[in-house]
C-alpha positions as CSV (number, residue, x, y, z in Angstrom):
1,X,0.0,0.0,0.0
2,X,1.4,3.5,-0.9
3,X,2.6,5.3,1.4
4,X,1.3,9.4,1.8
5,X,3.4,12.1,3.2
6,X,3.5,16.1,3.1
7,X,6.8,18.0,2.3
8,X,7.4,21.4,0.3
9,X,4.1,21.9,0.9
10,X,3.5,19.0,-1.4
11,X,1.7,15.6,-1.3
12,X,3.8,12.5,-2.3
13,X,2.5,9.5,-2.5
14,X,4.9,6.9,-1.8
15,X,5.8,3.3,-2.8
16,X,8.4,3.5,0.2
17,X,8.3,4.3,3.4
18,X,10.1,7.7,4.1
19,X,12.3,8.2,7.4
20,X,10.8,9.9,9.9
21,X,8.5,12.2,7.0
22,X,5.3,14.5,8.3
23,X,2.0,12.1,7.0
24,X,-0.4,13.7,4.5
25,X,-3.8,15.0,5.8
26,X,-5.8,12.9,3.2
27,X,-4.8,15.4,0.5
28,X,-5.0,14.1,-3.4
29,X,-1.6,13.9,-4.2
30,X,1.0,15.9,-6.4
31,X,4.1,13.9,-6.7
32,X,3.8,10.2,-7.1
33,X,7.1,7.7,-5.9
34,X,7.3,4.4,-8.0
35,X,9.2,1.4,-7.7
36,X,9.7,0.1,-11.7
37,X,12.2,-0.4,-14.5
38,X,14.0,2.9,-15.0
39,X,16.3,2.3,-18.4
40,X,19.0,4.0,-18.9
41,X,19.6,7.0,-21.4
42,X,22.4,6.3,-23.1
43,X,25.6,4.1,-23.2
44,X,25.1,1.4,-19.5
45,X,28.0,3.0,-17.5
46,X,27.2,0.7,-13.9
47,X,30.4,2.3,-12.3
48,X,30.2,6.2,-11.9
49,X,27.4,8.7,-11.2
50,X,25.2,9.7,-14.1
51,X,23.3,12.7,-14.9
52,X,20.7,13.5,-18.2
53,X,18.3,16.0,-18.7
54,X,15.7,16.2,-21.0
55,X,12.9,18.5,-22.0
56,X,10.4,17.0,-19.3
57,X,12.4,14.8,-17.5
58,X,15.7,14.1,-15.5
59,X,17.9,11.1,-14.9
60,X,20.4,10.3,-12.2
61,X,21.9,7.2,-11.0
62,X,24.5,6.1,-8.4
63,X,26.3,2.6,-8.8
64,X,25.6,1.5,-5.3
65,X,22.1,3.0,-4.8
66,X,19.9,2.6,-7.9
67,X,18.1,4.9,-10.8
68,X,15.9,7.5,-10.7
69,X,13.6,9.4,-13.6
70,X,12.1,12.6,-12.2
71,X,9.0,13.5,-15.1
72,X,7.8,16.7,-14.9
73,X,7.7,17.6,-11.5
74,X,5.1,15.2,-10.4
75,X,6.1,11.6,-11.0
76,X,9.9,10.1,-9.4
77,X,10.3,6.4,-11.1
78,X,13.0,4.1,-8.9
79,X,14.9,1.1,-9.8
80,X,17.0,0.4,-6.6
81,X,20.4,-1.6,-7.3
82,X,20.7,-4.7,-5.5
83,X,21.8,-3.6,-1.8
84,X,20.7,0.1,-2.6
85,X,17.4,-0.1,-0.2
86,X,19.4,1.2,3.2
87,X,21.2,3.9,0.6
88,X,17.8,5.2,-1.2
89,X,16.3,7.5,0.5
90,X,19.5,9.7,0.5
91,X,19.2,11.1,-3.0
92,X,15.5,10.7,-3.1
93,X,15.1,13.0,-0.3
94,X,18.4,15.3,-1.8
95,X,18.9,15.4,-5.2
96,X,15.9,13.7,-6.9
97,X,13.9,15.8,-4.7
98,X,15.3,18.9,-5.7
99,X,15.5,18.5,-9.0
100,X,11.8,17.7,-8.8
101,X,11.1,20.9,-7.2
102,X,13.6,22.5,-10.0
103,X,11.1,21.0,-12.7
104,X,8.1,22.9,-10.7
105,X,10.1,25.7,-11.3
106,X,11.2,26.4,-7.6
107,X,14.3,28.3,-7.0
108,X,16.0,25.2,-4.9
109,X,19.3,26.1,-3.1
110,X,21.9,24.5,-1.5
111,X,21.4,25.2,2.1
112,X,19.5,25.2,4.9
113,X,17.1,27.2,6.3
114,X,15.2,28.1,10.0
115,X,12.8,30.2,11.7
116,X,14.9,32.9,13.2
117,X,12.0,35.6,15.0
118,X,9.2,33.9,13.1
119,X,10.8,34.3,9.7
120,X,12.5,32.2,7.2
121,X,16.6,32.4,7.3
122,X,18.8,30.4,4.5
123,X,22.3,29.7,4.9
124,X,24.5,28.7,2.1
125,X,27.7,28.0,1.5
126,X,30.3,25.6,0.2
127,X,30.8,22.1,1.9
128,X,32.2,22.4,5.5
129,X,31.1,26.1,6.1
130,X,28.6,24.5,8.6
131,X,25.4,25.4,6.9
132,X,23.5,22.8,9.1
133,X,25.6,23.5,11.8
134,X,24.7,27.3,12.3
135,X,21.3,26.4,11.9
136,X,21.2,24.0,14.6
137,X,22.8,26.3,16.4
138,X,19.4,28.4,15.9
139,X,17.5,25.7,16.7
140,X,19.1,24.8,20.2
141,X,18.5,28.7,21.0
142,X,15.2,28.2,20.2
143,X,14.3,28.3,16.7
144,X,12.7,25.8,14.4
145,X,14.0,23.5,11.4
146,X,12.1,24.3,7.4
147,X,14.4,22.2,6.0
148,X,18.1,21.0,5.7
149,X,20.0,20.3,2.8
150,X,17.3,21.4,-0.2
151,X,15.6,24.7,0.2
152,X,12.8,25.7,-1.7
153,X,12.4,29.6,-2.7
154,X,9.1,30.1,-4.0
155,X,7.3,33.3,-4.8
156,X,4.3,34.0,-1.7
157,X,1.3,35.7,-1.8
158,X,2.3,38.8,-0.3
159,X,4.5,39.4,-3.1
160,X,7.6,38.6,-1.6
161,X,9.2,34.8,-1.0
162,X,8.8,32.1,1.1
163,X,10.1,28.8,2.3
164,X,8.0,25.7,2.8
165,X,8.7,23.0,5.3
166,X,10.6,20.3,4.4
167,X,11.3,17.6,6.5
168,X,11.5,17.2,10.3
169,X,15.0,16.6,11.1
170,X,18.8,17.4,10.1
171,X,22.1,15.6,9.2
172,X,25.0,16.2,11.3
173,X,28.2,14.6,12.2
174,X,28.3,13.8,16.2
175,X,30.2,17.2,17.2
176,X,28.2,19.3,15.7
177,X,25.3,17.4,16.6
178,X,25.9,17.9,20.6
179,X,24.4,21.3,19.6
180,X,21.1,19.9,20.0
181,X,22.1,18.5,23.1
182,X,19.5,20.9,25.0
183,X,16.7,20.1,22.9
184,X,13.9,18.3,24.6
185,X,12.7,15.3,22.3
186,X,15.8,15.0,20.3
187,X,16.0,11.6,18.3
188,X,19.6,10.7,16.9
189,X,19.3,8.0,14.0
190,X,22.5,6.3,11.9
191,X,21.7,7.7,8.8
192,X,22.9,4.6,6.5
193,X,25.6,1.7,7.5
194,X,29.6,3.5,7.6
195,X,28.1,7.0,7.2
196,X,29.4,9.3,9.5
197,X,26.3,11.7,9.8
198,X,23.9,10.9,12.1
199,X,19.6,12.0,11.6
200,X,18.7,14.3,14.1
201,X,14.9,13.8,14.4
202,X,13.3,17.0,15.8
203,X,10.0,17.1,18.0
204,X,7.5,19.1,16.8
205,X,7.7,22.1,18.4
206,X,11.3,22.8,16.8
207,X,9.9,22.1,13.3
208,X,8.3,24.4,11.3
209,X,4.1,24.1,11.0
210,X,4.2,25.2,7.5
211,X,5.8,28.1,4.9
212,X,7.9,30.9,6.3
213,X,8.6,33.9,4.6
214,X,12.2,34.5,3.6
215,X,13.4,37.7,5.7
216,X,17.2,36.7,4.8
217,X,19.7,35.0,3.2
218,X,23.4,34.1,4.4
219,X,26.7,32.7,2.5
220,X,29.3,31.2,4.9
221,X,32.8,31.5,4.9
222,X,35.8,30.0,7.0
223,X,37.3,33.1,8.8
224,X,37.4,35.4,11.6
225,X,33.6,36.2,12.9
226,X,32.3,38.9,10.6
227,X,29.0,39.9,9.0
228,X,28.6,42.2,5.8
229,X,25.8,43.1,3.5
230,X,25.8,42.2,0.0
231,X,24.4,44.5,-2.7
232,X,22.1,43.0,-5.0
233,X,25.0,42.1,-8.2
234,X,27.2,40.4,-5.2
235,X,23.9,38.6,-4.2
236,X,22.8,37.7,-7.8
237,X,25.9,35.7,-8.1
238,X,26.3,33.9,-4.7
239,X,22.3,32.5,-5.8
240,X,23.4,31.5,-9.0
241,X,26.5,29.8,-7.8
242,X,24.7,28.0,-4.8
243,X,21.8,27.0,-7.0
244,X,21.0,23.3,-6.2
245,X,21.0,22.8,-10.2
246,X,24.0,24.6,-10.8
247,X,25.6,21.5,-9.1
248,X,24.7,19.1,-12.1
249,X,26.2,22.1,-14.7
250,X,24.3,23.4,-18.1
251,X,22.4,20.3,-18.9
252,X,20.3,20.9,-15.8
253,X,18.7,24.3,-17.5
254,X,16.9,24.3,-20.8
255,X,16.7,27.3,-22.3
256,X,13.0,28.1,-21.1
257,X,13.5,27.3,-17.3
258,X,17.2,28.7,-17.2
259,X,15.9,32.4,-18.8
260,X,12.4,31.8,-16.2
261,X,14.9,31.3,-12.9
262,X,17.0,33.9,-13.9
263,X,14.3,36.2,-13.5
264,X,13.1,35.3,-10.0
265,X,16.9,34.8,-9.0
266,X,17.0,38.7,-10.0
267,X,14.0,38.9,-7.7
268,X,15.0,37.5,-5.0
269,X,18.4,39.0,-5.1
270,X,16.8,42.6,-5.4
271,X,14.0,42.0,-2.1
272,X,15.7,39.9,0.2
273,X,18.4,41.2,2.3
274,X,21.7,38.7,1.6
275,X,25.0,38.8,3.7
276,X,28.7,37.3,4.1
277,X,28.6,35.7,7.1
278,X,32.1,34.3,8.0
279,X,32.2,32.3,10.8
280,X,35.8,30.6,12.9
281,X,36.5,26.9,12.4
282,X,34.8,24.8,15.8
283,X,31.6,25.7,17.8
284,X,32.5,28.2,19.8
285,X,31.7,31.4,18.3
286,X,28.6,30.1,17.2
287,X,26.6,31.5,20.0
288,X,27.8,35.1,18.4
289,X,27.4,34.1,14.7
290,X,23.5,33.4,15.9
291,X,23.2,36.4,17.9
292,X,24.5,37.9,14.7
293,X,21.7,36.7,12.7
294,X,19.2,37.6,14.9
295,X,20.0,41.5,14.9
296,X,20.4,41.5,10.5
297,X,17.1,39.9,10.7
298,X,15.6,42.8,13.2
């Protein structure tokens, strides 16, 4: 029996079960999850990570894990490899997922993002400039989780843009995951066998109910504790570079979507506030680097 969930403010309805993902409230659903025969575009290469785009659909595969089509933003067809079950949900929940939401022309982002005074903060950055570790050093002072590793920008009806909840918890290795030491309810979960990265279930109160509007963004850096606004050009370019697309190179942008998200990239760049936030190596400045936050976001 599928099973039915709610995340990005979408329903997916699931031949797996997800870890640890909000149920639907009995809503029809708009992104269907399929165990069947994916085939392969292209020459069979079974030993490296693969990557095709077409008009209306995507394909990625990883040798250990399995295949995945993405069609239009509503369907996500799976052929697990042998061994691949324990893996799957990795890239189905990252990658798959947010090429999905690219397909429903979302502006997706590598990041993560949190309530900070009832309002939506990103933080983005390159790999190791502790984007889910600054925000779960917002959610041990008290702020709640919209989502970890894909965030979804999406236009809101107040004219401006918002995030949607994702899903209730966050990856971290155990150091940075003592930072959620003080949090009542905390569930720690091995994410897959020999990964280092542990899932951090939250409880509900430190999870967001539903969409936040985006009040600001933040790109991390390695360096002495410092925060600087960026004008919009500066801001235009740390999007485009941290774009969750961008990861997977041209082919991931027809000509269409690529000239639509440059618009709303120019958008967002010109109404939401963006900032340099660079932040010392370890955990303890963190406290600061929040506090930080807090005052840029009023």
């Amino acid at each position: 029996m599928p099973h039915a969930y709610e995340a990005f403010g979408l329903t997916l309805l699931s031949d797996f079960a997800g870890p640890r993902l909000a149920p639907s409230r009995d809503r029809p659903a708009d992104v269907t999850i399929r165990e069947r025969e994916v085939p392969r575009p292209g020459p069979d290469r079974q030993d490296t990570f693969v990557f095709s785009a077409g008009t209306e659909d995507v394909f990625l595969s990883w040798p250990q894990v399995g295949k995945f089509l993405v069609r239009a933003g509503r369907e996500v067809d799976v052929e697990t490899a042998p061994g691949g079950a324990c893996l799957r949900h990795l890239p189905l929940l990252g990658p798959v997922m947010a090429m999905l939401l690219h397909q429903r022309d979302r502006f997706v982002l590598h990041a993560s993002a949190v309530l900070v005074n009832g309002r939506g903060v990103a933080f983005l950055g390159d790999k190791g400039t502790g984007k889910s570790t600054t925000a779960s050093a917002v959610l041990a002072s008290g702020g709640a989780l919209l989502s970890d590793d894909v965030v979804a920008v999406e236009p809101s009806e107040a004219n401006g843009f918002q995030v949607p909840a994702a899903y209730p918890f966050v990856k971290l290795d155990p150091r940075s995951g003592s930072l959620l030491d003080a949090v009542e309810g905390i569930l720690r979960e091995d994410l897959a066998p020999d990964l280092p990265k542990q899932r951090h279930v939250l409880p509900a109160g430190s999870f967001a109910a539903g969409p936040a509007a985006l009040a600001a963004i933040f790109a991390l850096e390695r360096g002495p504790l410092r925060l600087r606004p960026l004008p919009p050009p500066e801001g235009l370019r740390v999007l485009l570079r941290y774009a969750y697309a961008s990861r997977f190179g041209a082919a991931a942008f027809g000509p269409e979507r690529a000239a639509r998200q440059l618009r709303q990239v120019s958008r967002i760049a010109s109404s939401v506030p963006i900032f340099r936030l660079t932040i010392p190596d370890g955990l303890g400045r963190l406290g600061e680097a929040v506090e930080l936050v807090r005052r840029a976001c009023g």
